[in-house]
Phi, psi and omega in degrees: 000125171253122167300134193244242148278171171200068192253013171238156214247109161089350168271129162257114187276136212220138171230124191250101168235191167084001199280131168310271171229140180234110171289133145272330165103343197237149193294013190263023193220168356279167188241169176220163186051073193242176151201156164229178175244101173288129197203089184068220173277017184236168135290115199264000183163139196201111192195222162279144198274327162290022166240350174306150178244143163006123157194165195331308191235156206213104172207134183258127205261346167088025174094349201302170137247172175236136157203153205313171182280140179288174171250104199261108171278357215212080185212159163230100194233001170264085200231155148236173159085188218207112163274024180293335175287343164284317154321307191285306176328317198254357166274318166288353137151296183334111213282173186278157192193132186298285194338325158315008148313294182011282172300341163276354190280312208281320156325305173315306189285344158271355152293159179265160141358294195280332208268333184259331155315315209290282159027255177309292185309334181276297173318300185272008153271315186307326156299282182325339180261001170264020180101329189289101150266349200227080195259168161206156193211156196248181161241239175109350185234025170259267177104021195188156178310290147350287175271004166301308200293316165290311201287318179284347191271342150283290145340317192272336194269030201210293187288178179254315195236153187217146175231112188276133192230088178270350162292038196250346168180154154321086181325120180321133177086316150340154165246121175293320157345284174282357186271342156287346166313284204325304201294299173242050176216249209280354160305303188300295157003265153351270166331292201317299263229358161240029160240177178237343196212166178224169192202158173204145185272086215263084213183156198288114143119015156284260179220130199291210169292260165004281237277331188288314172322267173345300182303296177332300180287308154313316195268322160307328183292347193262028192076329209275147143268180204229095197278180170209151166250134180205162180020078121320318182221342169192196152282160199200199197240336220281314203287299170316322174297309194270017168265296178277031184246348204037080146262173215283313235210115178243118192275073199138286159061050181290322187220110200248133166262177178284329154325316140348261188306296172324327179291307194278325164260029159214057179199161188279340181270143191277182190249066196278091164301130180227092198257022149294318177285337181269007191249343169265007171248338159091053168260173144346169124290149150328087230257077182299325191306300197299318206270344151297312182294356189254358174104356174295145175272145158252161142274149117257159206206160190265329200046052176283137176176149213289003199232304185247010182193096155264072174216176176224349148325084169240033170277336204251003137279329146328284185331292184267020170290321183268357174243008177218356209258337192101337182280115175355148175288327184279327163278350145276358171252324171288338155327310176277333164277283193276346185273333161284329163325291175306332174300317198251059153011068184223140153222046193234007182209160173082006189238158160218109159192172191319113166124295211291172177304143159290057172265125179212167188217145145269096183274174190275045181189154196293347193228123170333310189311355166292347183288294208280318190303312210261041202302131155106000179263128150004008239269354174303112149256352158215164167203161162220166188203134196031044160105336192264146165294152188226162201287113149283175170301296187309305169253070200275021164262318139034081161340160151229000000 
């Protein structure tokens, strides 16, 4: 890193050259022989590398490539306690069930404040050194007023998007009826005023139709924008509900009829895939191919969370969006930027052009194609994330 100048009062500016290619995500891209400029929290200037203009800092990455910070649209990182046995259980044939919240609710409500901070704060630098600049994460592991209302006033203080799922399951012993009273009434209350969004597991041994519908509709009227856990497990109502709900994101979409698929590409919601949970609960994939060709937006996303997807990988949901899912290396990685972006209906992330965040990853190699060519090697050698640098595997000197 070289130092250039430091003539503007209180921005500090980072000029990024030398990138072999650079995803943008926008049509002017991809570029090659590029450089950009980092200005505060933003991008200040993006072009050809011999053309770059001054700026405090200087750092040449060497043919590398760059492209936006992923956008992880889709984790439950407000948790305490441990599923490996449930995990080990269901590789040894036992299928998967929405009831293994259970056990983390339970963990969770027995945690303190700090232990459920540290938590959450360990998970998204472990994202963040992977690449990950833009996360959201839900809450859903209270499952009660109180602790719906601590996991999200912990969530804001950590995540950029945050979602209330006081809908994630029926508390053991509960009546689900009232407890959807609860859910979209003095829980929703609570909850509103530290989330941006609501979500519901619209699914057999969730929540029906009726009940996901009610939760919806209460959190829109309340302002909230709106997600679905949806065709999870099987076909469902769920995906046809977030359509006609125009929610941002309907999640998972593992078992689509074609009506399904037909809906979501004519329509605002996006089609947000997670093939790490389908691949640890031992479902389909997802039928991301079909839902592009037909015009449908997709996302990908980890669905991190301690019972059916434990990664913070979305280098390694790229890797199998293209090697098992059918999709391009270049339709998975905007999948993973700008197609979570769209999930959280943002366009200040997943992108690199002028005005937008200054999120960016440098991988250890000349071409995006390597997250797919090479799966499973580390290869994020940098990231800034709103202009600042952030610690890698790769770069353990590093600011954090």
């Amino acid at each position: 890193m070289k130092r250039i100048r430091t003539d503007r009062k209180g921005t500090v500016s980072t000029l990024i050259t030398g990138i072999g290619e650079l995803t943008t995500n926008t049509p002017d891209g991809p570029l090659h022989d590029a450089a950009v400029v980092l200005e505060g929290e933003h991008f200040a200037w993006i072009g050809p590398a011999n053309s770059a203009p001054p700026a405090d800092l200087r750092v040449d990455i060497g043919g590398r490539a760059a492209l936006p910070g992923w956008v992880d649209s889709h984790t439950h990182l407000v948790f305490a306690g441990d599923r490996t046995a449930e995990f080990e259980a269901r590789m040894a044939g036992q299928p998967y069930r929405a009831g293994g919240i259970a056990t983390t609710v339970a963990a969770t409500r027995s945690a303190s404040d700090e232990q459920l901070s540290a938590n959450l704060r360990r998970h998204v630098i472990e994202a963040y050194r992977q690449g990950t600049t833009c996360l959201e994460t839900k809450t859903g592991y209270g499952l009660s007023v109180a602790d719906e209302v601590r996991s999200a006033r912990i969530a804001a203080a950590i995540a950029d998007e945050v979602t209330y799922l006081g809908a994630h399951l029926v508390p053991p012993g509960a009546d689900a009826e009232t407890y959807v009273d609860l859910v979209c009434g003095d829980m929703l209350d609570a909850v509103a005023p530290h989330v941006r969004w609501a979500d519901v597991f619209c699914e057999t041994g969730a929540f029906d139709e009726e009940q996901s519908d009610r939760v919806l509709r209460a959190a829109a009227a309340r302002g909230l924008g709106l997600r679905v856990h949806g065709n999870q497990l099987g076909t469902g109502p769920g995906v046809q509900l977030a359509v006609r709900r125009d929610a941002a994101s309907v999640d998972h979409c593992t078992y689509l009829t074609d009506a399904d698929i037909e809906a979501l590409a004519s329509s605002n919601t996006v089609a947000t895939v997670l093939p790490a949970c389908d691949l640890s609960t031992r479902q389909p994939l997802a039928p991301a191919r079909a839902l592009l060709d037909a015009g449908a937006t997709v996302a990908l996303a980890t669905n991190a969370n301690p019972g059916s997807s434990y990664t913070t990988s979305m280098a390694y949901c790229v890797a199998t969006a293209v090697l098992q899912m059918g999709l391009s290396v270049a339709e998975a990685v905007y999948a993973g930027t700008a197609g979570g972006a769209k999930a959280l209906r943002r366009s200040d992330v997943g992108v690199i052009e002028v005005g937008a965040r200054a999120d960016l990853q440098v991988l250890d190699a000349p071409s995006a194609t390597h997250l797919a060519y090479r799966p499973g090697v580390p290869l994020t050698l940098a990231v800034w994330r709103l202009g600042q640098p952030i610690p890698t595997a790769q770069r353990p000197g590093a600011t954090e």
